[in-house]
matplotlib code that plots the C-alpha trace (Angstrom):
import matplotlib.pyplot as plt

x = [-7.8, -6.3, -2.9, -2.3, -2.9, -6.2, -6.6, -10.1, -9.4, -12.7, -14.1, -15.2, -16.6, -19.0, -19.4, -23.6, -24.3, -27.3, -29.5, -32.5, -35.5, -38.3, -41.8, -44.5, -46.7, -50.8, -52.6, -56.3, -58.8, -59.9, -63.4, -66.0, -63.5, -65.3, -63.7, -62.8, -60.5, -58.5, -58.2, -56.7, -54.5, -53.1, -52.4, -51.0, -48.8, -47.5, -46.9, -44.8, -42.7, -41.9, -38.9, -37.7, -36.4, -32.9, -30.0, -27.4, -24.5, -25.2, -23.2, -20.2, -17.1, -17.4, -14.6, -12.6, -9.9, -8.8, -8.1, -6.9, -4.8, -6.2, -3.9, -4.5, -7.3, -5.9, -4.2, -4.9, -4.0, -4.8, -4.7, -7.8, -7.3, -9.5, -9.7, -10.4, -12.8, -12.0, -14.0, -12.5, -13.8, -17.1, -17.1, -16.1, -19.5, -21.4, -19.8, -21.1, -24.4, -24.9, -23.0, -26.2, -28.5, -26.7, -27.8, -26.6, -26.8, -26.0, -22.8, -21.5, -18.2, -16.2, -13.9, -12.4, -14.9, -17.5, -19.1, -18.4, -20.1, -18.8, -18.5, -14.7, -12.8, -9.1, -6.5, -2.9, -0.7, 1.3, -1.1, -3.6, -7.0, -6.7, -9.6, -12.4, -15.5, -17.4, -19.8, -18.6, -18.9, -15.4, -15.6, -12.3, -10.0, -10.5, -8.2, -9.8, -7.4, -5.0, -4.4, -2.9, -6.5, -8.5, -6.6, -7.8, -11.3, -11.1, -12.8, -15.1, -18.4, -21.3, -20.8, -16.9, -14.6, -11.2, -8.2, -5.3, -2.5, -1.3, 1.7, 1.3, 3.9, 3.6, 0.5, -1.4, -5.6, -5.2, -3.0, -3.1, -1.7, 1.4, 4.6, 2.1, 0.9, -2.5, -4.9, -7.8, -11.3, -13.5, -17.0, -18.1, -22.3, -22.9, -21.3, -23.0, -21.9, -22.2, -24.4, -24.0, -26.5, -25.3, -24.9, -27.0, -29.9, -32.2, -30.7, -30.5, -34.1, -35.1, -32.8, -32.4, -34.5, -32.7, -33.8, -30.2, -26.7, -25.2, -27.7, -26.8, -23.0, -23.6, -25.4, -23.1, -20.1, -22.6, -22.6, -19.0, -17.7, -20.3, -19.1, -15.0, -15.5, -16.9, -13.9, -11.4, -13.6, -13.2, -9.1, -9.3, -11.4, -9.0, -6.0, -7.3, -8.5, -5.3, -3.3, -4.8, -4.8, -1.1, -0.5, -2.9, -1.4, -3.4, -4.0, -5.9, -9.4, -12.7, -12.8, -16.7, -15.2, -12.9, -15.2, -17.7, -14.9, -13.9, -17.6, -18.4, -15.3, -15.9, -19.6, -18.5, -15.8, -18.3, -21.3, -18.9, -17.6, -20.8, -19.4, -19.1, -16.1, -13.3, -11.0, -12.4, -12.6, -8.9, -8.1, -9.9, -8.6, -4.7, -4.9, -2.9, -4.7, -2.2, -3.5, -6.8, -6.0, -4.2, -7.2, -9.8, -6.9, -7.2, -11.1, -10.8, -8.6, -10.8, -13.7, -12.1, -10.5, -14.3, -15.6, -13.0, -13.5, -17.3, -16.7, -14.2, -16.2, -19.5, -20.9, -24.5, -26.6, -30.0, -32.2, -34.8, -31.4, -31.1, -34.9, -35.2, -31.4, -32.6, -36.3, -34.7, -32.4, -34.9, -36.9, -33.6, -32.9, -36.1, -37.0, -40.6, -40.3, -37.4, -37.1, -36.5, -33.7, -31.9, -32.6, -30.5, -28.0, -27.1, -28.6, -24.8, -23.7, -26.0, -25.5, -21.4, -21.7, -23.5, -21.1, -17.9, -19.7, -20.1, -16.1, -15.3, -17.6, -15.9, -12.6, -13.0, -14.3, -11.8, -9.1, -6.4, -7.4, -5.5, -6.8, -4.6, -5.1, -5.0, -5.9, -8.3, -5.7, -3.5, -6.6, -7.3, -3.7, -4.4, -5.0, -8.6, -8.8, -11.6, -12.5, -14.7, -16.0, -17.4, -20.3, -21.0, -21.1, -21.1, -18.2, -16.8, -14.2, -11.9, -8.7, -6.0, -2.3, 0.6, 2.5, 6.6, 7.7]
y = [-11.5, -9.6, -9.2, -5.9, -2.8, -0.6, 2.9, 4.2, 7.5, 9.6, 13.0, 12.0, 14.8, 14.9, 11.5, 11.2, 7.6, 6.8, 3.8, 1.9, 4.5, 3.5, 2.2, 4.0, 2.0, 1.3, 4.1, 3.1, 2.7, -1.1, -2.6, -0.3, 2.3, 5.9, 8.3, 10.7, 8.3, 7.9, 11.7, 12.2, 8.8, 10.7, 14.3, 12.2, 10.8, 13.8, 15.4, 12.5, 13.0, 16.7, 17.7, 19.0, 22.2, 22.6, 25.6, 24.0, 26.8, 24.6, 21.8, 24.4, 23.8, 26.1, 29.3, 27.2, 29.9, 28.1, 24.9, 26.9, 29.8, 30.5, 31.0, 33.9, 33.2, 36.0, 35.4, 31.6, 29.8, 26.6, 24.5, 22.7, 19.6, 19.5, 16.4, 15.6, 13.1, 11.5, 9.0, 6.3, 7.4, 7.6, 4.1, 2.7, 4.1, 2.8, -0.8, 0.0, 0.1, -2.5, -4.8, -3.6, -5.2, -8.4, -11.8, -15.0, -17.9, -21.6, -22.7, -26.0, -26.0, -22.6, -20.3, -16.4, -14.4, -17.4, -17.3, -20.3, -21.3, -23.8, -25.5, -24.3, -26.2, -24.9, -25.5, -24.9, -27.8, -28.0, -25.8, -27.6, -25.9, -23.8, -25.5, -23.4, -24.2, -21.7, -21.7, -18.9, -17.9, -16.6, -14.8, -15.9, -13.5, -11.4, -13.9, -13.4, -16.2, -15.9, -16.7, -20.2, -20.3, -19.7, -21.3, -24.8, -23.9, -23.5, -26.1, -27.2, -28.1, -28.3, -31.7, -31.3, -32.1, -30.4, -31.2, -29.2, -27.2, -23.1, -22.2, -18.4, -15.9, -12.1, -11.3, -13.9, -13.0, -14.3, -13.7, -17.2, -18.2, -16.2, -18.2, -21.3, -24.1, -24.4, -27.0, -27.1, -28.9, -27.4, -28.6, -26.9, -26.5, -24.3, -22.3, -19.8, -17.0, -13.4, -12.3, -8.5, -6.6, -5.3, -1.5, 0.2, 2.8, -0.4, -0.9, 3.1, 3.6, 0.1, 0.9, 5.0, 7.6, 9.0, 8.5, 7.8, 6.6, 10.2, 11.5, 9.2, 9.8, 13.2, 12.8, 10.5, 12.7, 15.6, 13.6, 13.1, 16.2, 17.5, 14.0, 15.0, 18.9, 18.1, 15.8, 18.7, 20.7, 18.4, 18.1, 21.8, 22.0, 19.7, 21.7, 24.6, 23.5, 21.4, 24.7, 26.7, 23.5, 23.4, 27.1, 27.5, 26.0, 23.5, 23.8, 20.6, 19.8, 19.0, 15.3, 15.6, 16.6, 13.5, 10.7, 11.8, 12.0, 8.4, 6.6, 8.2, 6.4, 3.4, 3.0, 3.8, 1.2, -1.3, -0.8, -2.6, -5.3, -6.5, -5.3, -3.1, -3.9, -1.8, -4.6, -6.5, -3.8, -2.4, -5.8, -6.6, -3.4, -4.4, -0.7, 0.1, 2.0, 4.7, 4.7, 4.8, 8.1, 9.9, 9.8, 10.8, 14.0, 14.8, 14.9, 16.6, 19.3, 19.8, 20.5, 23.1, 24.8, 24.4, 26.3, 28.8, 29.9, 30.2, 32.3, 34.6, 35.3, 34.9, 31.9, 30.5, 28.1, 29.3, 26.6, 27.0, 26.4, 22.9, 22.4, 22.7, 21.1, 18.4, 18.1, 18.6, 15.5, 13.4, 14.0, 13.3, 10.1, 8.3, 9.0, 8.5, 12.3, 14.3, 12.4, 9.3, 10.9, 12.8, 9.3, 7.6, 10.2, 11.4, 15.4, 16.0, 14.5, 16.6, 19.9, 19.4, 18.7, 22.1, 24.2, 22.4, 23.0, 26.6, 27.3, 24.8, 27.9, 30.4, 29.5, 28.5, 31.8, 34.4, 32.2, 32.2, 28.8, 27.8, 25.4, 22.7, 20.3, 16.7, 13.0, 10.8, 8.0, 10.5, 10.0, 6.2, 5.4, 3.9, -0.3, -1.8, -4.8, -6.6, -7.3, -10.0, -10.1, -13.0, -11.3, -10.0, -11.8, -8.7, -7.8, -4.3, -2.4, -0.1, 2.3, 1.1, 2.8, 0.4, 2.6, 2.3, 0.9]
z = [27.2, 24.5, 24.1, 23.4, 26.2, 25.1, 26.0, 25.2, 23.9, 25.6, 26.0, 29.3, 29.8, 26.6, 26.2, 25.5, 25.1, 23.5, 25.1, 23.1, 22.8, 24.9, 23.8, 24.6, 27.1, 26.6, 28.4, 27.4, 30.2, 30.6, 30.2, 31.8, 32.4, 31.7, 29.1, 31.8, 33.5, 30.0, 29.5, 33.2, 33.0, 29.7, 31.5, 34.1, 31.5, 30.1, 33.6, 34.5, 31.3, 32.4, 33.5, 36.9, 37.3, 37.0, 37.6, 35.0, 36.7, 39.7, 38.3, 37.6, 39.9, 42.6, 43.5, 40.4, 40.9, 43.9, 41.6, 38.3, 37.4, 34.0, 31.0, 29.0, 26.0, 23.7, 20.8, 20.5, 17.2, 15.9, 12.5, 11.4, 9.2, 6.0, 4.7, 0.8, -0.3, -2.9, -5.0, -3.4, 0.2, -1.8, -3.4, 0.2, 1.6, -1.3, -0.3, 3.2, 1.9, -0.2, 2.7, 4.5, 1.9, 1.5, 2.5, 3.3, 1.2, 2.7, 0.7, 0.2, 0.7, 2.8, 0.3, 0.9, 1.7, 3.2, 6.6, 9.3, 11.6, 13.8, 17.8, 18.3, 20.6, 22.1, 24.2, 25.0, 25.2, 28.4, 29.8, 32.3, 32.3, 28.9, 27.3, 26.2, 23.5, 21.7, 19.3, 17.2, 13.2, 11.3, 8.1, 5.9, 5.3, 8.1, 10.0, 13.8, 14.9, 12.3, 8.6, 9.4, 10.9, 8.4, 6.0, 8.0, 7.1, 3.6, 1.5, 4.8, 4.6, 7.2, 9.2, 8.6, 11.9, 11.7, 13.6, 13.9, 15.7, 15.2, 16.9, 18.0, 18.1, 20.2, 17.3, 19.1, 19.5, 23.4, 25.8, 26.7, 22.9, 22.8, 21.9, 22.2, 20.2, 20.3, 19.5, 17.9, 17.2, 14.8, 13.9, 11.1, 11.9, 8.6, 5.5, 3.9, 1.0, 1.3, -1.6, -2.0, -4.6, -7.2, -7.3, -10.4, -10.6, -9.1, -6.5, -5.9, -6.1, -4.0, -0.8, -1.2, -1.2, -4.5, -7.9, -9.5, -8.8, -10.0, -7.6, -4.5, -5.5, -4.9, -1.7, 0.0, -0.5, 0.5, 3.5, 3.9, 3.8, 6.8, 8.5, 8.2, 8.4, 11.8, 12.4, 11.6, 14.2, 17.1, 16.4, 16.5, 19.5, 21.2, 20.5, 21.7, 25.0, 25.0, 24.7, 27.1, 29.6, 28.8, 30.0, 32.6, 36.3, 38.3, 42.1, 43.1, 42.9, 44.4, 45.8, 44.0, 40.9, 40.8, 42.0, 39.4, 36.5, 37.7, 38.2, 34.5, 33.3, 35.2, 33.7, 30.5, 30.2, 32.2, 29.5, 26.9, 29.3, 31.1, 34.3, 36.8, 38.8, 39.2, 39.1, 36.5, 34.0, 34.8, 34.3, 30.9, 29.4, 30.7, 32.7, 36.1, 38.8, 37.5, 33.7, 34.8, 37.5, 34.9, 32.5, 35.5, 35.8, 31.9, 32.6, 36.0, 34.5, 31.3, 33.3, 35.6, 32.6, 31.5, 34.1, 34.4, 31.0, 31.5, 34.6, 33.1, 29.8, 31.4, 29.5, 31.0, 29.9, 31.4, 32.5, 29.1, 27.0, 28.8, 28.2, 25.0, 24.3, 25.9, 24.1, 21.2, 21.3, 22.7, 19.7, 17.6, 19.2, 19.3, 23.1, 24.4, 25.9, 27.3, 30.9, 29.6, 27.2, 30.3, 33.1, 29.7, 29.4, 33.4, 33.6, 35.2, 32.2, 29.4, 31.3, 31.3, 27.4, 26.8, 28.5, 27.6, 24.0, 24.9, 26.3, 22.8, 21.0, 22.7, 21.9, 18.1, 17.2, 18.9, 17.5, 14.5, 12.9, 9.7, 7.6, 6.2, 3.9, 5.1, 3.8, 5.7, 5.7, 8.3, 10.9, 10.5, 11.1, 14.2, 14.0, 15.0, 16.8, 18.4, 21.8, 23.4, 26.6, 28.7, 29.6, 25.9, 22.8, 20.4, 18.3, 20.1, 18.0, 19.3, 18.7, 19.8, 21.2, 21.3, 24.2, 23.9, 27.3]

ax = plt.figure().add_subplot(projection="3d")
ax.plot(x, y, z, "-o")
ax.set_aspect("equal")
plt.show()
C-alpha cells in the first residue's frame, strides 16, 4: 500500500461517472422469419429504451427546514480565478498530442526516456513473507520505485538479469519499503524507444482536423481557455455554496439522506479499487471510519443546503427537463439510448446533478463575483502520485493532501 494518506477530493453529489457506451445488439429476424416480426421486434426495441416516468422534486429532501436554518442568500460575494494561458500551457497540449501518436520501437540497450519491460522480483530483508513478483514495465525517469531504481536499469538489454539492493527512506512507493533495504531481481523481457512525430503542418493535417500549425495553435488555446474558465466557475461555485453552508445552521438529517451519501462514496472509491468492501477500501485509501463520516457530512450538508435553496427560490426541474437532460447526454456520451445512460449513471444521481446545477445557477448570478487574475501553476500545486491496486492493473492518478498531524 502506498505510503502516503489519500483523500479523494469529490462532489459527491455531482459526480456522473461515465461507463463504456453500449453496442447496439442484432435485432434482424432469423431464417424464415417474416418482415412483420422484424418491424415489431424493432418497436419493441425502442419501447424498451424509453424512459419511466419520473417526478425529479421527489428526490428533494423532504420538510428540509427541520434539518437546516438557511443563511441569508443576499448580498453574496465571491472571487473567480482567471487563469492566463500562456504559450507554454499551449506547447504542453501540443506534447500531449503528439505523445498520442507515438510508437514504440524495440531498443537495444534501456537509456532516459526508454520503456522496460521486465519480471520484477522484491523483497524486504528481515522481513519473512515480503516477496512479491510482477511483471510490470517502468519508463526511466519517471522513477516509480525511485531514481536509485531506475538508475539499475540503464544500459539493460532484453535477456539482461539484474541484481541489486535500494535502501528506502519515508518517500518509499510501499509502505512495506519505508526505512528498509530492499532487494531486487529484475529480468529485463524487452526495451523499446518512445518515437514521438515530429510537430509541423504534416503532422497537423494527418492527426487534426486543421489545415495548419498557426491554425491548430489557435484552436487548442481556443480550447483552453473554455477548459480553465470553466475551472474558475467551479472554484467559484464552491465558494459560494461553501459560504452559505458556512452561515446556515444544521439540525440533523435524514438516515436516507446519509446512507445514500455513504453507498455513492463507497461505490465510487470501490470502481477504482476492484472492490466493494467497506473495510478494504478504507483500508487501501489509509482512511478512518471518521475521515470517511466527515466526507458523507460535507455531502449530506450540501444536499440539504441544495434543497433548501430550491425550496426557498422555487427552483424545479420538471420531469421533461430531466428527459431531455438526460437524452441529450446520452447522445453526448456515446449511449445506445437514454436508459442505458441513466442505469450507468444512478437516475438519483443525474436528477441531484441538475438541481445542485440549478441552486450553483442561482447563486452565481445574484452574486458580486470579482475576477482575479491567477496562474495555472496556483491550481496544480498539489503532487500526483500513483496508485495500484490488486485487483486492477491500470495506472490510477490522483490528488493528493498530505494532512499535518
Amino acid at each position: 500500500m502506498h505510503n502516503k494518506k489519500i483523500i479523494f477530493l469529490l462532489a459527491l453529489t455531482a459526480a456522473v461517472t461515465l461507463s463504456g457506451c453500449g453496442s447496439k445488439k442484432d435485432t434482424g429476424s432469423d431464417a424464415g422469419s417474416s418482415d412483420n416480426e422484424t418491424v415489431v421486434t424493432e418497436e419493441a426495441t425502442e419501447a424498451e429504451a424509453k424512459l419511466e416516468p419520473i417526478t425529479p422534486s421527489d428526490y428533494l429532501v423532504k420538510d428540509v427546514s427541520d434539518y437546516i436554518t438557511l443563511a441569508s442568500l443576499d448580498n453574496l460575494s465571491a472571487t473567480q480565478n482567471a487563469y492566463e494561458i500562456t504559450d507554454e500551457m499551449v506547447q504542453e497540449r501540443i506534447d500531449e498530442e503528439r505523445y498520442m501518436y507515438s510508437d514504440e520501437v524495440e531498443a537495444d540497450k534501456a537509456v532516459e526516456g526508454s520503456v522496460v519491460y521486465a519480471d520484477v522480483t522484491s523483497s524486504v530483508q528481515g522481513s519473512e513473507g515480503s516477496e512479491n513478483t510482477e511483471s510490470t514495465f517502468f519508463t526511466i525517469g519517471e522513477e516509480d520505485y525511485g531514481e536509485e531504481f531506475d538508475a539499475q536499469l540503464i544500459g539493460s538489454s532484453a535477456g539482461d538479469e539484474l541484481n541489486f539492493s535500494i535502501s528506502y527512506d519515508e518517500d518509499a512507493w510501499f509502505d512495506e519499503w519505508i526505512g528498509n533495504t530492499v532487494d531486487f531481481d529484475v529480468k529485463v523481457t524487452a526495451v523499446y524507444e518512445t518515437v514521438i512525430p515530429e510537430y509541423d503542418d504534416a503532422f497537423v493535417t494527418e492527426n487534426t482536423e486543421y489545415t495548419s500549425k498557426e491554425e491548430y495553435e489557435s484552436a487548442l488555446r481556443e480550447t483552453l481557455e473554455e477548459e480553465y474558465s470553466q475551472e474558475g466557475y467551479s472554484e467559484t461555485i464552491d465558494s459560494l455554496f461553501n459560504s452559505v453552508m458556512e452561515q446556515s445552521s444544521f439540525n440533523g438529517y435524514p438516515e436516507e439522506l446519509y446512507t445514500s451519501c455513504e453507498e455513492e462514496a463507497l461505490s465510487y472509491y470501490g470502481q477504482f479499487l476492484g472492490t466493494d468492501d467497506r473495510n478494504e477500501i478504507l483500508e487501501a485509501l489509509g482512511l478512518t471510519d471518521e475521515d470517511l463520516d466527515a466526507e458523507v457530512l460535507d455531502s449530506v450538508n450540501l444536499r440539504l443546503t441544495v434543497c433548501a435553496i430550491c425550496e426557498e427560490k422555487g427552483l424545479e426541474v420538471t420531469e421533461d427537463d430531466y428527459i431531455s437532460a438526460v437524452t441529450e447526454d446520452a447522445e453526448e456520451y456515446g449511449y445506445l439510448n437514454p436508459v442505458e445512460y441513466e442505469e450507468a449513471n444512478g437516475r438519483e444521481n443525474l436528477v441531484w446533478t441538475m438541481y445542485q446545477d440549478m441552486a450553483a445557477e442561482f447563486l452565481y448570478d445574484n452574486a458580486e463575483i470579482t475576477p482575479v487574475k491567477a496562474s495555472v501553476d496556483d491550481l496544480y500545486g498539489e503532487e500526483i502520485v500513483e496508485i495500484e491496486s490488486e485487483e486492477e492493473t491500470d495506472e490510477i492518478y490522483y490528488a493528493e493532501l498530505e494532512t499535518e498531524e
